[in-house]
C-alpha positions in Angstrom: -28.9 -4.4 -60.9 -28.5 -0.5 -59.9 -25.1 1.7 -59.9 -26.2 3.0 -56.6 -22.5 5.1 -56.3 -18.4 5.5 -56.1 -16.7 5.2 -52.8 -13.5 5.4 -51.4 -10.2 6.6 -53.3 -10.2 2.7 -55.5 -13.0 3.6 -56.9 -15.1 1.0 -55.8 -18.4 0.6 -56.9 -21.3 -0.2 -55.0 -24.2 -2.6 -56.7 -27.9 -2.8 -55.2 -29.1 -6.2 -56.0 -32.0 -7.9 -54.6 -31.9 -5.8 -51.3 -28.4 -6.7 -50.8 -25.3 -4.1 -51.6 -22.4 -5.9 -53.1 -18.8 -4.0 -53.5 -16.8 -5.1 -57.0 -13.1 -5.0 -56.0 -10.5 -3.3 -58.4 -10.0 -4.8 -61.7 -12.4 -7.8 -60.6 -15.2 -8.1 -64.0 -18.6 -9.5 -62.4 -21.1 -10.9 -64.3 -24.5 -9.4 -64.3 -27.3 -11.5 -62.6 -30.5 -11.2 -63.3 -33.3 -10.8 -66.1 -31.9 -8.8 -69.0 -33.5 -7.5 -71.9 -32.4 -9.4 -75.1 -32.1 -6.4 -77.7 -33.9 -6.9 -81.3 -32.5 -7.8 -84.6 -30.0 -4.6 -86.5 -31.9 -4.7 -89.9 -29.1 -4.5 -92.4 -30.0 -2.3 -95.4 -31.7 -5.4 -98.0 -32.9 -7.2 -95.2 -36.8 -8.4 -95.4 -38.2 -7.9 -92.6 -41.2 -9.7 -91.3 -43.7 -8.1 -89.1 -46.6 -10.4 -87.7 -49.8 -8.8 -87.6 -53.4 -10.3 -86.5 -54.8 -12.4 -89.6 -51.1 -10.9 -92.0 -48.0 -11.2 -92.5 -45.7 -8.3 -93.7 -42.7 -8.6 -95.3 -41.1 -5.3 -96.0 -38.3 -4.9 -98.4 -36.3 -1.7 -98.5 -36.9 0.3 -101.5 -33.9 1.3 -101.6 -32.5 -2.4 -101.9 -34.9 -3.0 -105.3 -34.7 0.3 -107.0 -32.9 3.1 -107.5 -33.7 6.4 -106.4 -36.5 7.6 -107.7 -37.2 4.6 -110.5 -39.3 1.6 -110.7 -37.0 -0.6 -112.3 -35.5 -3.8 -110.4 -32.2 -3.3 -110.1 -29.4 -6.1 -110.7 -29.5 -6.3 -106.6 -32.8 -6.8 -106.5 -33.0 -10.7 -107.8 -31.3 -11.3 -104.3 -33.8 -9.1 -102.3 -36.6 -10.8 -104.1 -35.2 -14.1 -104.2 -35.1 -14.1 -100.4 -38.4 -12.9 -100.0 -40.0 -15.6 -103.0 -39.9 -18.5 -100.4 -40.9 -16.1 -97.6 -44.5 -16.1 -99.6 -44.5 -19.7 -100.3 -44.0 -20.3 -96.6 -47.0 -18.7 -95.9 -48.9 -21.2 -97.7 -52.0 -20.4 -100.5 -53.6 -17.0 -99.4 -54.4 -13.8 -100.7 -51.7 -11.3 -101.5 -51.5 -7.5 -101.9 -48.5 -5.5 -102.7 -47.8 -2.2 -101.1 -45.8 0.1 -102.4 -44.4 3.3 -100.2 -42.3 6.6 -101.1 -41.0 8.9 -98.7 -42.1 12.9 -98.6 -39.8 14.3 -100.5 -41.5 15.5 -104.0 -45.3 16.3 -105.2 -47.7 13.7 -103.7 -49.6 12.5 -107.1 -45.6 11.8 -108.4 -45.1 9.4 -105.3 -48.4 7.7 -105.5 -47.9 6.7 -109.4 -44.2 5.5 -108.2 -45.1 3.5 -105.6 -47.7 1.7 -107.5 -44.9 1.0 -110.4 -42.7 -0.7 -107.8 -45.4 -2.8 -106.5 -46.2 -3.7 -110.2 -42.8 -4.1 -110.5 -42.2 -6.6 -107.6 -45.7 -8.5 -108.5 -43.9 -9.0 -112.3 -40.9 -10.6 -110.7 -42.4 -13.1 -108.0 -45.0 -13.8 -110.6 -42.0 -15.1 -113.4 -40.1 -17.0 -110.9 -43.2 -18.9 -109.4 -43.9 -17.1 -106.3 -47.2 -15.9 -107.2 -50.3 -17.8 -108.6 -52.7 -15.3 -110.5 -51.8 -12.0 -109.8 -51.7 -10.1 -106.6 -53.9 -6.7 -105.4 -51.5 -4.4 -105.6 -51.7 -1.2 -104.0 -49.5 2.5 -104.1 -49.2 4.8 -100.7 -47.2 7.0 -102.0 -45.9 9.2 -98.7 -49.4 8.6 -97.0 -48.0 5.6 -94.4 -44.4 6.6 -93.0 -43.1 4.1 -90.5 -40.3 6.5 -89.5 -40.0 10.3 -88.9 -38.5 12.5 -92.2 -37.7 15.0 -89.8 -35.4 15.2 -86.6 -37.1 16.7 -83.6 -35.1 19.8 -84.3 -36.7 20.4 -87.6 -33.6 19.0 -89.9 -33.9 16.2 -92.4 -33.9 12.7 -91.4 -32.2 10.3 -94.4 -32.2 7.2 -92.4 -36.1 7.9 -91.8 -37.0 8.9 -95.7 -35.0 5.4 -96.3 -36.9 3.1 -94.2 -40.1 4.9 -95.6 -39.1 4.1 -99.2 -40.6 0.2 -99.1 -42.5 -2.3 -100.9 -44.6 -4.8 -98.7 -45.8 -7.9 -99.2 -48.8 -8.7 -97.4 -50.7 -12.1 -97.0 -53.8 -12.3 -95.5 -53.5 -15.8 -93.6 -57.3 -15.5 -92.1 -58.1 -15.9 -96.3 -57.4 -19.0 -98.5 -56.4 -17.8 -102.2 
């Protein structure tokens, strides 16, 4: 369905659909027809998100969500976070699991490397006392090396809600491997 124009002093509007032109009278509501896109889920800040990937699985939790700024301690918040995403990894079933963790840009890049590596030790500690992991995980630090969202706005100015969605830890299960 196309807007194809205005007419007339009533304002009617004039639809294209199919070929056909159809006129929506004044204060008539008409139902769209057609395929519409459905739109994609809002994540909501301490959401995990699962992203499906050839031979993984990716669960990303915000870092944001587990730790403070700029520490690798859980915070009281995080037992929900990670108690969602505990049965997320049983689901999977027995395969091998790495743990990613990711900082945005902001600060010197060997800082960032040795934090992200602390929260993923720090998620692995956690799923491995409640009984979501057996034997420990490969865990891995990115530090600002893998951004999934720009920490800059086209116009050159700071992007929080990008720096935020950067700051992550990622649990990823290779389902092509048994553990």
């Amino acid at each position: 369905m196309r807007k194809i124009g205005l007419c007339l002093g009533a304002a009617l509007t004039i639809w294209a659909q199919g070929g056909k032109y159809q006129i929506q009278k004044p204060g008539e509501i008409q139902k769209p027809k057609g395929t519409w896109q459905v739109p994609g889920g809002i994540q909501v800040p301490g959401d995990i998100r699962k992203v499906k990937e050839q031979c993984k699985s990716r669960l990303l939790a915000s870092s944001d969500a587990l730790f403070e700024f700029d520490k690798a301690e859980l915070t009281q918040g995080a037992e929900k976070v990670l108690s969602e995403l505990g049965p997320m990894i049983k689901r999977e079933g027995s395969h091998p699991i790495s743990i990613e963790g990711h900082t945005d840009a902001k600060g010197e890049s060997a800082y960032n490397q040795q934090l992200s590596e602390r929260r993923a030790r720090a998620v692995e500690v956690w799923l491995e006392a409640h009984g979501y992991l057996q034997g420990s995980a490969e865990l891995r630090g990115f530090g600002k090396t893998k951004p999934i969202a720009p920490e800059t706005k086209p116009d050159g100015s700071d992007n929080p809600e990008g720096r935020q969605k950067n700051r992550r830890v990622e649990v990823v299960i290779d389902t092509c491997k048994s553990a």
